[in-house]
C-alpha angles and dihedrals in degrees: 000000000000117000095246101048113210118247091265093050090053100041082057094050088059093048089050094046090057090039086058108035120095115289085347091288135133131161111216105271090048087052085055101059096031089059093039102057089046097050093050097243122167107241080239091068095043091052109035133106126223124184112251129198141354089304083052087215103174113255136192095236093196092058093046087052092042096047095050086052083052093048088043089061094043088059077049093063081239098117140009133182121273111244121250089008118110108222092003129133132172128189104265144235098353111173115229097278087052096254124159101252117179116246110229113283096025113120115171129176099236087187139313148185143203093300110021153039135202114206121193104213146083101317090211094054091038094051101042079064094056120109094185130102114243116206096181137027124191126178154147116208121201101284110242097251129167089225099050106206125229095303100042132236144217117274116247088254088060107030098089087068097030087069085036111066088032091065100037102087093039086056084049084058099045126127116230108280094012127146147244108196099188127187115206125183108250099204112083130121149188118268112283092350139099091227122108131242119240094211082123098062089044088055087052086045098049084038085058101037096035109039103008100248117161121214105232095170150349102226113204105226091196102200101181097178091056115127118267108269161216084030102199100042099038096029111028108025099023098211087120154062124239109245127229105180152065130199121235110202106219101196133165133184085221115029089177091065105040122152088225121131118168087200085075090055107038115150116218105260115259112249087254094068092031086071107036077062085060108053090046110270132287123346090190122097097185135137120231125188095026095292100333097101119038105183103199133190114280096025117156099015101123110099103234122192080246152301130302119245127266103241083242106088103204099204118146120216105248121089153162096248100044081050089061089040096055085046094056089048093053099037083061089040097244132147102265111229111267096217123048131163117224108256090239092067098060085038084060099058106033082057098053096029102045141024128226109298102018123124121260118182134190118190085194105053104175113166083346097243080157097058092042093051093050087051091052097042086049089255128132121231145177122205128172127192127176102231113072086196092077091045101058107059079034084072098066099069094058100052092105102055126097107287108002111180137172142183122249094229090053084048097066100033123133085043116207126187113260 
């Protein structure tokens, strides 16, 4: 490293002196020469006096740099002070698993593009700000488990209001006819018991009598390479089956208006049908359900672009892009998010929900598949999430689109000694 480190080297060199310190924890001499040592800095230059200003009062120049990087991360919600200890900072506010989480009121922009920014902050404070239409919101919150993974999550007390409150100011910001796609964890049950909670269909509830929201469908998400589950009850004590599925709540404040339209969505015909087609549709005249199905002559004769979805989306959980995006986590040495979506799933409903241009929005943000399918489908979209450490691998994959950019702070964030 040079003997005078640029702003960004030595703004690297403090976080890393706080990454690596006990219990992530210096008071302010030790962060000097922490930093010091790490940026390459002479021990001249740590230790000498220029004069500053009109009154020309003699200042250590490296403190000054290395205390505005501290209060930089602090703004961060990186660090805070430690109460009651003179000089002294700690990294803040890490969950139990030692993840970044922002502090409340800090909104940072983790990275963007042309059409599109990821904030790393509180969603309900960040959209309440907003002054866009949304046309579409998909998300996945944190499911109300007994067990909370890595990030945490509500208890199932709490959880009604939890999603809530979340989705309140986003409804306040839909378009007419737009949409709220919300994936919610199946498997939860009650204490001790294989039976399952209905905190789901409290949260629908709360979602109708509390913001209006309408439930225009309960859309099957099939995943059959999920893991068996749930373990004890299916495994151990076999009194149940393993799931599959999920249920994504496709809900919306004004159903007559939606901006839905199966043409965007249409699946290629099976061969079967392909060639019934062919042959000129049905031959049968027969009644099927006591009167509910006639199948005529000639049914099914007319060639259609293709055939309209099934409401069960048979995606499984593995793919391409969550494998990037596990590479980039582990390239900058950070904890890789536990619970990913495959992108097909979020593709899906931003075809068949919005059209180019239009605003799609996630308040959970996660590994912003969300984000990353909008930018491919030409639409913009805002997500927010509170762990900058899923934000940032999350930034590589989107390098290559129109106007990444990134700052500088978030670049260089985790910082590892050279």
């Amino acid at each position: 490293m040079s003997a005078v480190p640029t702003q960004l080297q030595l703004f690297a060199a403090v976080a890393a002196a706080y990454a690596d310190a006990a219990g992530g924890r210096l008071d302010n001499e030790g962060l000097y020469i922490a930093a010091g040592d790490r940026a390459g800095v002479p021990e001249g230059e740590r230790r000498g006096r220029r004069p500053v200003g009109t009154s020309a009062q003699p200042r250590n120049l490296f403190h000054r740099a290395v205390r505005w990087h501290q209060q930089t991360l602090k703004h961060m919600g990186v660090l805070r002070r430690v109460p009651g200890e003179r000089g002294v900072w700690e990294l803040a506010d890490r969950t139990g698993s030692g993840l970044h989480r922002a502090l409340p009121g800090v909104r940072l922009v983790a990275f963007s593009t042309t059409l599109g920014v990821a904030i790393w902050g509180d969603c309900i404070d960040t959209f309440e700000r907003l002054d866009s239409p949304i046309t579409l919101c998909i998300t996945s919150p944190p499911y109300c488990l007994s067990v909370p993974r890595s990030y945490g999550n509500p208890k199932e007390a709490d959880y009604t209001d939890f999603i809530v409150a979340s989705l309140k100011p986003i409804v306040r910001h839909l378009v007419p006819g737009g949409s709220i796609c919300l994936n919610l964890g199946q498997d939860i049950f009650l204490p001790n018991s294989p039976a399952r909670s209905m905190v789901n269909e409290r949260v629908l509830l709360a979602l109708h009598d509390r913001l209006g929201l309408k439930l225009l469908d309960r859309l099957v998400w099939h995943n059959g390479s999920k893991p068996p589950a749930p373990t004890h009850w299916a495994s151990v004590k076999r009194v149940q089956l393993n799931a599959t599925y999920e249920f994504i709540y496709w809900l919306s404040p004004s159903p007559e208006l939606v901006h839905a339209d199966n043409r965007r969505v249409l699946q290629p015909h099976t061969k079967k049908h392909r060639r019934l087609i062919d042959a000129g549709g049905e031959r049968r005249d027969a009644v099927y359900g006591d009167g509910a199905y006639h199948v005529r002559p000639g049914s099914f004769s007319n060639p259609t672009t293709g055939k309209i979805p099934r409401n069960v989306l048979q995606y499984g959980g593995r793919c391409a892009d969550t494998l990037r995006y596990r590479r980039d986590a582990a390239a900058l040495r950070l904890p890789a998010h536990g619970a990913t979506m495959p992108l097909s799933v979020p593709d899906f409903l931003i075809r068949f929900l919005s059209e180019p241009g239009d605003i799609i929005a996630d308040p959970f943000g996660g590994t912003v598949k969300t984000g990353i399918a909008a930018e491919r489908l030409g639409r913009r979209w805002m997500v927010t999430e509170h762990m900058l450490d899923f934000l940032r691998p999350a930034a590589e994959r989107f390098r290559d689109f129109d106007g990444f950019s990134m700052p500088d702070d978030v670049e260089v964030w985790p910082c590892k000694a050279a």
